[in-house]
C-alpha positions, 0 to 999 in steps of 0.5 A, spaced: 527 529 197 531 535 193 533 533 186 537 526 186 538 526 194 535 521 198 531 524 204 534 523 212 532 517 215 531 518 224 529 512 227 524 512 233 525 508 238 519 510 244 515 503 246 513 501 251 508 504 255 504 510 252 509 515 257 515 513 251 510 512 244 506 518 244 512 524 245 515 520 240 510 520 236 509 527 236 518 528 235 515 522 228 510 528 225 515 533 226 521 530 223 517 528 218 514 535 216 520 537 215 521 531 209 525 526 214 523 518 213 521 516 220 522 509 222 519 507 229 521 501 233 516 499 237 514 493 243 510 488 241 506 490 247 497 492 245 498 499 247 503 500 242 499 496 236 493 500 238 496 507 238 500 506 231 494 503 227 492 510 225 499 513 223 501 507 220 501 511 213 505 515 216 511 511 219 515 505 216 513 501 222 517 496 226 515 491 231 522 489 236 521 482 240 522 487 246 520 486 254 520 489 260 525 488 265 521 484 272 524 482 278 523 474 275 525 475 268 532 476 267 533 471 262 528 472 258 528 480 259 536 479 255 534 474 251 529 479 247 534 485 248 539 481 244 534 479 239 532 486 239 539 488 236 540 483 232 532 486 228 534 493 229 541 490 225 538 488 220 533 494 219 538 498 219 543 495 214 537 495 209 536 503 210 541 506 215 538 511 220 542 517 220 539 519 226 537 514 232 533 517 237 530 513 244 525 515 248 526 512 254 523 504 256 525 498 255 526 498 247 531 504 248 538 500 248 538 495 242 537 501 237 541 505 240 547 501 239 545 498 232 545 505 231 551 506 233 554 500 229 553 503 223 554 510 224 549 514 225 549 520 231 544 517 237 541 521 242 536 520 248 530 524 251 528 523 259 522 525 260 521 524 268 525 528 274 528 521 276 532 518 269 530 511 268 534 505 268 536 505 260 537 512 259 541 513 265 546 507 262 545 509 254 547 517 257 554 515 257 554 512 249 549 517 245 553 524 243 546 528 245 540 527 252 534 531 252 531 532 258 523 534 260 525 536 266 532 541 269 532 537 274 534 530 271 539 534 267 544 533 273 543 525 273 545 524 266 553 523 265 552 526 258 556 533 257 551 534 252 544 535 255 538 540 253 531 541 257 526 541 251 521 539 255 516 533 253 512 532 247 505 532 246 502 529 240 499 533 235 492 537 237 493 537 245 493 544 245 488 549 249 481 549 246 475 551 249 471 546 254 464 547 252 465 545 245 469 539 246 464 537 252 459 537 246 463 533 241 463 528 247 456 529 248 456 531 255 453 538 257 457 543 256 456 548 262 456 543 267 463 542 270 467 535 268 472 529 272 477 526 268 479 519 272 484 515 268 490 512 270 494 511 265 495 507 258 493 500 262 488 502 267 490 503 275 486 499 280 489 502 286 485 508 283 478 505 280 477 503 287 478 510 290 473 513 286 469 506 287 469 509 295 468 516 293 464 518 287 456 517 292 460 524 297 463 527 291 455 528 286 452 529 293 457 536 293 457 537 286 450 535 283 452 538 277 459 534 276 459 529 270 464 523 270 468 520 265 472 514 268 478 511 264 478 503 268 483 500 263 481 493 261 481 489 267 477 493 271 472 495 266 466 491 267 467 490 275 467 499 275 462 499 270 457 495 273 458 497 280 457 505 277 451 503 273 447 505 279 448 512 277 447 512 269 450 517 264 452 522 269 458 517 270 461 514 263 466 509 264 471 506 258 476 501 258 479 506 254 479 511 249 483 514 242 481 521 243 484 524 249 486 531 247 478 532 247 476 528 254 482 533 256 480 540 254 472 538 256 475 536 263 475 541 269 480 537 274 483 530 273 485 524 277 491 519 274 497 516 275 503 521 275 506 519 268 511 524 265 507 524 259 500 525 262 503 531 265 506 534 259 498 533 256 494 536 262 500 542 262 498 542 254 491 542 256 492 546 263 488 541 266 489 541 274 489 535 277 490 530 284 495 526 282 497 519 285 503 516 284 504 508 282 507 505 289 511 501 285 515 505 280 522 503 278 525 508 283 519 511 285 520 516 279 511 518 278 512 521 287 517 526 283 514 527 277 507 529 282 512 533 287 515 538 282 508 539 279 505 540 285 511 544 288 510 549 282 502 549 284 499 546 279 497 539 281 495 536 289 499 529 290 495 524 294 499 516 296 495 512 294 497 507 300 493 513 305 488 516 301 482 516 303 475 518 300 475 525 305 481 527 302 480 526 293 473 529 295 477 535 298 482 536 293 476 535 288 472 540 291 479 545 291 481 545 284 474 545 281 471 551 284 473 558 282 478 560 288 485 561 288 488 555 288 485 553 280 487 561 278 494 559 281 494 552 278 492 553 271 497 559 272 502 554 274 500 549 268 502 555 263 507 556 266 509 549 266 507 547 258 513 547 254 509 547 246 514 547 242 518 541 246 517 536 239 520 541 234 526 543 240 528 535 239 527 535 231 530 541 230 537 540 235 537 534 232 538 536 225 543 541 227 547 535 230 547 532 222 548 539 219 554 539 224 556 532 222 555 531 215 557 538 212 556 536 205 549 536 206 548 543 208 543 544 203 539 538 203 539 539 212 537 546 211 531 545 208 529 539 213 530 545 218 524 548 216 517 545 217 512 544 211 508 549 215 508 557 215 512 560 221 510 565 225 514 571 225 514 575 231 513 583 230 521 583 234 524 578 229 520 582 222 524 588 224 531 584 225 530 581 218 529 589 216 534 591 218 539 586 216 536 586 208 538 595 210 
């Protein structure tokens, strides 16, 4: 806040899944470094309880009665959309939002059009190649899109569109493998598999490590495991792996994914655009195995475009056999070209500024819209912390004071 002036207000629509939460967790932190109130609207779903338990001191927090879009719910699923306006009406007439931004999912759309009805500009992110249904229809209404992918940029109908690539949360930045493997107690010379699939688990791919894991530690004697089930399948994998004792850990889940992603060597997961963006962050090299089921087969694209780019192999998970994980592993692993070529690729690939691009076009949309708050606007347009200034940028500002 500057002298009388309130401070901007960007609500945050990103449940759903941790695909949405957590780029919009990061989009949150920026916003709010540069002074704006930030609401979230979140799923009454626990992956999204349990992710904003430790920020909540830094968010105004609101639970939407929100659920998915199944093949047998329909009723139910427009019965919640609708009750979900009407909560996010109410909020918002509370505390006008200047700015609503939706991450994508289910909870997108009834803030967006609460938005709308009170004014405020409204803007969208993809972060998939393939545009989800509630982006592909909000598209038509929000005045700006922000795409993870070039490729989905096409397949929204919006003239305003920019690839700002996906946000990472605070913290997933390249670091050195020893020290987080040692934060983890694992040894820190001793290369590391990451098996995970996703925010809720994949039974698909706990059961193909369950099949591979006795080849792959008789390849790699070395090789530590950390195995991310999910809860349903948890005492069911760790019990079948206890066998091997602590050269394989295995949780349901775990809050610190920043560390197991800088201490592992090369992961296996589900092929969620946010996950992506992390192992770029990380430039962790992975075998990707899409979800079979996802709404229009978007995890297959999101896997080809990185494996496309040579930073990631793609297995199906109908047709993956134990030889084949075993294979792959054993390539991206090793110190050959095809790592060389991936962790090239991953660089290549992260985009570490994707979550102030969005802050930032964000709050030149409103400088654009309110011209009385210029003041107020330029400020927020920089961050609390110091920027760098780029020996080419020093000699601008030099000239430019001559």
């Amino acid at each position: 806040m500057i002298g009388t002036e309130p401070s901007l207000h960007v609500a945050i629509a990103c449940g759903g899944t941790g695909g949405h939460l957590f780029p919009g967790l990061a989009v949150g932190h920026e916003l709010g470094a540069r002074g704006c109130d930030v609401s979230l609207l979140i799923s009454p779903k626990e992956v999204d309880q349990q992710a904003v338990r430790g920020v909540a001191h830094s968010f105004n927090l609101i639970t939407l009665p929100a659920v998915g879009l199944t093949g047998r719910n329909a009723l139910k699923f427009a019965d919640s959309s609708y009750q979900s306006y009407r909560a996010a009406c109410r909020e918002f007439a509370q505390r006008r939002p200047q700015a609503v931004l939706a991450m994508g999912g289910f909870t997108s759309a009834p803030p967006i059009l609460a938005g709308a009805r009170v004014g405020a500009t409204t803007f969208l992110h993809e972060s998939n190649t393939i545009p989800g249904r509630a982006n592909r229809w909000l598209a038509h209404v929000v005045d700006e899109c922000f795409v993870g992918f070039e490729d989905a940029a096409s397949l929204l109908w919006n003239p305003q569109v920019a690839t700002t690539g996906t946000p990472v949360r605070p913290g997933f930045t390249h670091t050195e493998a020893a020290g987080a493997r040692l934060a983890l107690g694992l040894h820190p010379a001793k290369p590391v598999l990451l098996v995970m699939g996703g925010s809720q688990g994949a039974t698909g791919i706990n059961q193909l490590l369950l099949n591979t894991l006795p080849t792959l530690l008789e390849k790699l004697p070395d090789l530590q495991v950390m195995h991310l089930t999910g809860v349903p399948d948890h005492e069911r994998v760790r019990t079948a792996l206890a066998p091997f004792g602590r050269r394989v850990r295995v949780q349901a889940f775990f809050s610190e994914m920043e560390l197991l992603l800088a201490a592992a060597t090369v992961a296996v997961s589900r092929s969620g655009a946010s996950s992506l963006a992390e192992f770029a962050a990380l430039r962790l090299p992975s075998v990707l195995i899409p979800y079979p089921a996802a709404v229009d087969d978007h995890q297959q694209h999101n896997a080809d475009a990185f494996a496309a780019h040579g930073a990631a192999r793609v297995l199906a998970q109908p047709t993956a056999t134990p030889a084949q994980l075993v294979a792959l592993i054993l390539e991206l692993a090793g110190d050959g070209p095809a790592r060389t070529r991936a962790l090239q690729s991953l660089a290549d690939l992260d985009r570490p500024k994707a979550a102030s691009d969005i802050a930032d076009r964000i709050l030149r949309r409103l400088e654009l819209k309110q011209p009385g708050s210029t003041r107020r606007l330029a400020t927020v347009l920089e961050p609390t912390r110091r920027p760098r200034t780029t020996p080419a940028a020093k000699l601008q500002l030099e000239g430019a004071a001559r």
